[in-house]
C-alpha positions as CSV (number, residue, x, y, z in Angstrom):
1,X,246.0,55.0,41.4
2,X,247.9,56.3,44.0
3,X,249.1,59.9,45.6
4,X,251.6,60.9,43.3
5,X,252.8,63.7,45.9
6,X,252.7,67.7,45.8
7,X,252.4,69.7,42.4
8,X,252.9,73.0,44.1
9,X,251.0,75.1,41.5
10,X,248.0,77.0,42.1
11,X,244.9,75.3,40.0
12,X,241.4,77.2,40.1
13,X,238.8,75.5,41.9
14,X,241.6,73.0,43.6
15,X,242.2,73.5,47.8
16,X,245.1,71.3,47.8
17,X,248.3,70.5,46.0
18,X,248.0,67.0,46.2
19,X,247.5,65.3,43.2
20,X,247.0,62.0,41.9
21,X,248.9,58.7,40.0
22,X,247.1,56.7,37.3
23,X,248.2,54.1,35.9
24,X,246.8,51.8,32.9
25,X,248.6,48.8,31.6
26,X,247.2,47.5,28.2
27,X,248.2,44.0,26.0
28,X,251.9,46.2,25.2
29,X,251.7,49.6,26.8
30,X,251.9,50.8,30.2
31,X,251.0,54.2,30.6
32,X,250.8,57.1,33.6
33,X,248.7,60.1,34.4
34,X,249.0,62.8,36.9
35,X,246.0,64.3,37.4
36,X,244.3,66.9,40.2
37,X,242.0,64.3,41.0
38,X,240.3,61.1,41.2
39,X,237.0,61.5,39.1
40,X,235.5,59.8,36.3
41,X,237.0,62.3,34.0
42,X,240.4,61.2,34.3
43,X,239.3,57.4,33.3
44,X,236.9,58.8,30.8
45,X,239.6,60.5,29.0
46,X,242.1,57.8,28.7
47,X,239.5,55.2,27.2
48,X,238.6,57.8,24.9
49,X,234.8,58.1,26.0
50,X,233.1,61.2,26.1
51,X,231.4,62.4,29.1
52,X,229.0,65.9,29.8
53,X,230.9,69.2,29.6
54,X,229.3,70.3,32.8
55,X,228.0,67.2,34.6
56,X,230.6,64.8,33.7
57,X,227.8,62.4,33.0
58,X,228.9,59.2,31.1
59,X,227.1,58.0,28.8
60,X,224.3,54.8,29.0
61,X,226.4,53.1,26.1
62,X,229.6,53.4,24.0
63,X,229.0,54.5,20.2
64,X,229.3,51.6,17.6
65,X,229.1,48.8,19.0
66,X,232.1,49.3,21.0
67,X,233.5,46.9,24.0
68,X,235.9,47.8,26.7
69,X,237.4,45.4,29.7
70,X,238.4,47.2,32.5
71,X,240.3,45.2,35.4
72,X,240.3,46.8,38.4
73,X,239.6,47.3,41.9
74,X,236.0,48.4,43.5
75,X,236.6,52.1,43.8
76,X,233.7,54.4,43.1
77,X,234.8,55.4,39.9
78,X,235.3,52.1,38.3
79,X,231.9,51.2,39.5
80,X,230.1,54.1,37.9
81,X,232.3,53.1,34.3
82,X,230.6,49.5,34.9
83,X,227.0,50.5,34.5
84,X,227.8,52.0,31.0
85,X,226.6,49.5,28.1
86,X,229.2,48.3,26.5
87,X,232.1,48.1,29.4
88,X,232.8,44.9,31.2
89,X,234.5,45.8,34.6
90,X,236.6,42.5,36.1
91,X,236.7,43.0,40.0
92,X,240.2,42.1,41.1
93,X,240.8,38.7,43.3
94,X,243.6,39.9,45.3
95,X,242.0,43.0,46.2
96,X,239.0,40.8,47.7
97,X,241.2,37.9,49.1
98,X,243.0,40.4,51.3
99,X,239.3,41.6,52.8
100,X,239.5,38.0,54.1
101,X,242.8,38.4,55.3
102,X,242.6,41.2,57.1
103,X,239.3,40.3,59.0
104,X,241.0,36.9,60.4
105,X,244.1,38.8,61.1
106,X,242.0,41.6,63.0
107,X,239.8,38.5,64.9
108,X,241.8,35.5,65.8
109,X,238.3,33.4,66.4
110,X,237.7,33.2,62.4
111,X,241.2,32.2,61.7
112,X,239.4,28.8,60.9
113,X,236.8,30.7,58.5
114,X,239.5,32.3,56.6
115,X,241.4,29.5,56.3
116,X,238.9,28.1,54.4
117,X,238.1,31.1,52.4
118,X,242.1,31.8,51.1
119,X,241.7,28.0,50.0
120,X,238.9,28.3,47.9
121,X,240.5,31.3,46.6
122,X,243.9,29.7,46.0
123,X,241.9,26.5,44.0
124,X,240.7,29.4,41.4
125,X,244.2,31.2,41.0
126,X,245.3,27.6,40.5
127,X,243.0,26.3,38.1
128,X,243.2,29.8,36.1
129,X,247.4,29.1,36.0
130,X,247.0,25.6,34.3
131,X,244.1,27.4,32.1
132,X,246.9,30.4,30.9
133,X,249.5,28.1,30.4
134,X,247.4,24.9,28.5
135,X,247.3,25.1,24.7
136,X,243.6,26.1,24.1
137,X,241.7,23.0,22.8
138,X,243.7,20.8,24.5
139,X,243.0,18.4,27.0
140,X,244.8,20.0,29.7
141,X,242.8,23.4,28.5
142,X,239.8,21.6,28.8
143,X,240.6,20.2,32.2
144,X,241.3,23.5,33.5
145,X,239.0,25.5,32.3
146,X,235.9,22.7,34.2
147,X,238.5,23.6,37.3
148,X,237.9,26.9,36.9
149,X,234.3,26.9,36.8
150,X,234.2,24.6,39.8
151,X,236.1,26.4,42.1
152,X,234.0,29.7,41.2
153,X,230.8,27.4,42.1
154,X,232.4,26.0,45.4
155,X,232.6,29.6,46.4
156,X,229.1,31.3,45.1
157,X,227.8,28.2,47.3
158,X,229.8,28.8,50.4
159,X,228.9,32.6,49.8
160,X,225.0,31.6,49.7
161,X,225.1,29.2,52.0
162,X,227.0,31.3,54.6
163,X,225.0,34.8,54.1
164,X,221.8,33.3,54.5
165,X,222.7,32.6,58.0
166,X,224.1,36.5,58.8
167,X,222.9,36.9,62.1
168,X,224.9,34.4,63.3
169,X,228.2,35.5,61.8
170,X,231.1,37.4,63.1
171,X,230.7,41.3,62.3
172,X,233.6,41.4,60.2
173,X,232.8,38.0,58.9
174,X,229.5,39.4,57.5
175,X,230.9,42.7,56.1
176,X,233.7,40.9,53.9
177,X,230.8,38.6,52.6
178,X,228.7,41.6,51.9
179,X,231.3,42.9,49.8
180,X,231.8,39.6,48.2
181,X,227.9,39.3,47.8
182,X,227.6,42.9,45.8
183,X,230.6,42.5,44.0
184,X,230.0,39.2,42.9
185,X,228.8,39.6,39.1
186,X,232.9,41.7,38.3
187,X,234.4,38.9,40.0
188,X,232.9,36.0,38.7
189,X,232.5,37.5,34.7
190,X,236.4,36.6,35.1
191,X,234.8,33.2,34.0
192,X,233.9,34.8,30.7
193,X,237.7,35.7,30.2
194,X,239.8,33.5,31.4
195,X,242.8,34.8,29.3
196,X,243.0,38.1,31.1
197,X,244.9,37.9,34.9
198,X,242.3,37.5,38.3
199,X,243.5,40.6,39.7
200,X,245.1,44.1,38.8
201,X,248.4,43.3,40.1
202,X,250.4,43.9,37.5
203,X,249.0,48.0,37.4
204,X,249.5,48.0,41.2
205,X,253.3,47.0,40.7
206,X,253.9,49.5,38.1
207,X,252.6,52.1,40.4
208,X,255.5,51.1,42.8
209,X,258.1,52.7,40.6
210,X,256.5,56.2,41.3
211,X,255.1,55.9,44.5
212,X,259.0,55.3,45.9
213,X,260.5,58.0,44.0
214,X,257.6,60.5,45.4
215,X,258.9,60.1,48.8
216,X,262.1,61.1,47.9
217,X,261.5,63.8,45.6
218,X,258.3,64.5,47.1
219,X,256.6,66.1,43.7
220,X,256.7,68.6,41.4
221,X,257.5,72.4,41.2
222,X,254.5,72.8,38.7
223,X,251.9,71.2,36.4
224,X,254.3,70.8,33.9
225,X,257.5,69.4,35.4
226,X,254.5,66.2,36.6
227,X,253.2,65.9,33.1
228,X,256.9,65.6,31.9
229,X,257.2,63.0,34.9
230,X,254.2,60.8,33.8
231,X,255.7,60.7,30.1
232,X,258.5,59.8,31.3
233,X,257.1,56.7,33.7
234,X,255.4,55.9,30.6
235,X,258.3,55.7,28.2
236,X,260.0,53.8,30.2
237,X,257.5,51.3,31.9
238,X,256.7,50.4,28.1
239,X,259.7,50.1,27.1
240,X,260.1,47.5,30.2
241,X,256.9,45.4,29.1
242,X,259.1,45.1,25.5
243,X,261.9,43.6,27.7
244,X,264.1,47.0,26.6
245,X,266.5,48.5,29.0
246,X,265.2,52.0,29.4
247,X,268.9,53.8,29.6
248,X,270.5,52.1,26.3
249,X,266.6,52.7,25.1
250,X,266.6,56.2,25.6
251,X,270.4,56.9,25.2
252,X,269.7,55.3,21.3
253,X,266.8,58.2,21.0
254,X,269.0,60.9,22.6
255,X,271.7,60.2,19.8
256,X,269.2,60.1,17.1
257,X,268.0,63.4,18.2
258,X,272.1,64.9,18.4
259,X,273.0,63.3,15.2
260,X,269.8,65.7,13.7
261,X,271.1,68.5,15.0
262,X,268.7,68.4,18.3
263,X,265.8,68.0,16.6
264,X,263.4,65.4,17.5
265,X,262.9,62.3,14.9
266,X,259.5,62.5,13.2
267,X,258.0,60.0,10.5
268,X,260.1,56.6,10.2
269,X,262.8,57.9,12.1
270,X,260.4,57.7,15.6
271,X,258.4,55.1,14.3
272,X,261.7,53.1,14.6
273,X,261.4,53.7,18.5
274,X,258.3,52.4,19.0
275,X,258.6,48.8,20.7
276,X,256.1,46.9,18.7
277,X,257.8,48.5,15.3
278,X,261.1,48.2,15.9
279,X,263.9,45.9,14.0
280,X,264.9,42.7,16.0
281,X,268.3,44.2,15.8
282,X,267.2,47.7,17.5
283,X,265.6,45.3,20.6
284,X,268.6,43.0,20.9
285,X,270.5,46.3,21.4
286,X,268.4,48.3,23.3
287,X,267.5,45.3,25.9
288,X,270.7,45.4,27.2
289,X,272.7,47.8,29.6
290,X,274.7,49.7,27.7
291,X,277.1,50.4,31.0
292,X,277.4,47.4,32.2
293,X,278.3,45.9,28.7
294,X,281.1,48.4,28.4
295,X,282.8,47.0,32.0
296,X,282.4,43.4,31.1
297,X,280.1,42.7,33.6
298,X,277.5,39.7,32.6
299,X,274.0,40.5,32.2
300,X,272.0,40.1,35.3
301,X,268.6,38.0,35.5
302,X,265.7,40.2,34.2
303,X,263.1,38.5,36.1
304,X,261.2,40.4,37.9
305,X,260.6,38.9,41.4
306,X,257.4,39.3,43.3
307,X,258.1,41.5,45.9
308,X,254.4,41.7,47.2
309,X,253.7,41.4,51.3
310,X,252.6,38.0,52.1
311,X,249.4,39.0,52.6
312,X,249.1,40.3,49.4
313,X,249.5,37.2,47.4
314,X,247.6,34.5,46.3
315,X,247.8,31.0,48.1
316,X,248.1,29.2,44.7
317,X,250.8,29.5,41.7
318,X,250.7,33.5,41.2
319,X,248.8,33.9,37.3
């Protein structure tokens, strides 16, 4: 999440007008919140798990048997989520990597320790990449997946081995491996699902989208001009995961409202929009841009670059 600017409305029991950006990105959707705040309730709410009216207290298990993996950074809220039977919480690699980063940027004398640590790291996002792109069961799957688990040993011995010597590390040496000591179990149940990405990336660039446009349009006259703001992110940021343009996507649901007489398709008619329901024809046509089609102009390369600092990515093949 991130600050999603000024929502200049008056909210009982709030001081501020500064509210908040949530984003969750699931197997096809990608979807934003705007909410007052950063508490459990706002995460409780979207995974659909039901908390204490007045305490907000979650509860010691989900109902039925139900699982939930939640991929994220180390922030309060997501550790409090992680003690509830029944969610798995996956402590992001990046997020941790860049604690290393930062401490040998801050103290030139352990630029040799975090050397070594970024390596380490960069053998795991390696061996996860050949995991994620090896046919499961095969021998290349096989041969990845024993290079995974060796590269999370390598480090859970380095970790030991160098913690149980604190007094004679670096300050900021020791505080990065004490975070990497307590969040340990999140980061190495990754090993349990190797299928899923070793860090939250992929939400943190979706949050760029909104975090850009706040500093231009700074926020939102009221509560609901930002709820219309987050469907909107939503709409479109899911209709980008489909590989849709979002203007000849939402220009085909505009005239199917105008050809009803301005009346929003219900039933089949907005099933039809929906990504994972719609015709091949409808995404060949909507994955295009509709403008650029009409001047000629060839299609440009859809692939997204990663536009991350260098400090923010991995040493190894990105995942």
């Amino acid at each position: 999440m991130r600050p999603a600017g000024e929502v200049y409305a008056a909210v009982a029991g709030k001081d501020s007008h500064r509210w908040w950006c949530w984003v969750f990105v699931g197997p096809d959707t990608t979807v934003f919140t705007i909410a007052p705040s950063r508490s459990t309730k706002v995460l409780a709410a979207q995974l659909g798990i039901d908390t204490d009216t007045d305490t907000l207290t979650l509860p010691d298990a989900l109902p039925e048997g139900r699982q939930v993996l939640l991929s994220c950074d180390f922030y309060s809220v997501y550790q409090s989520m992680g003690r509830v039977d029944g969610i798995d919480t996956l402590w992001c690699w990046a997020h941790i990597r860049r604690y290393f980063i930062r401490a040998g940027d801050a103290h030139p004398e352990l630029a040799a320790w975090t050397a070594g640590w970024i390596t380490r790291i960069a053998a795991l996002y390696t061996a996860h990449t050949a995991i994620t792109t090896a046919t499961p069961g095969s021998a290349e799957h096989t041969t990845a997946t024993a290079q995974f688990s060796a590269a999370l040993t390598t480090i859970d011995t380095q970790r030991h081995a160098q913690t149980s010597h604190a007094g004679l590390l670096h300050p900021a040496a020791a505080k990065v491996l004490a975070t990497l000591d307590r969040e340990w179990d999140g980061l190495a149940r990754h090993r349990e699902y190797p299928e899923l990405p070793l860090d939250n990336n992929t939400a943190e660039r979706a949050l760029r989208g909104p975090v850009v446009g706040r500093k231009n349009y700074y926020g939102s006259g009221s509560v609901v001009s930002a709820q219309l703001a987050s469907r909107v992110f939503t709409i479109t940021a899911t209709a980008e995961r489909a590989g849709l343009n979002p203007l000849a996507y939402l220009t085909a649901y505009l005239q199917e409202c105008a050809q009803a007489r301005g009346t929003a398709p219900t039933g089949q008619a907005l099933t039809r929009f929906l990504p994972w329901a719609a015709t091949p024809e409808d995404l060949t046509t909507w994955a295009h841009n509709p403008h650029r089609r009409a001047r000629g102009d060839p299609e440009p390369d859809t692939t997204e670059p990663d536009t991350r600092p260098a400090d923010d990515q991995p040493s190894g093949p990105a995942p």
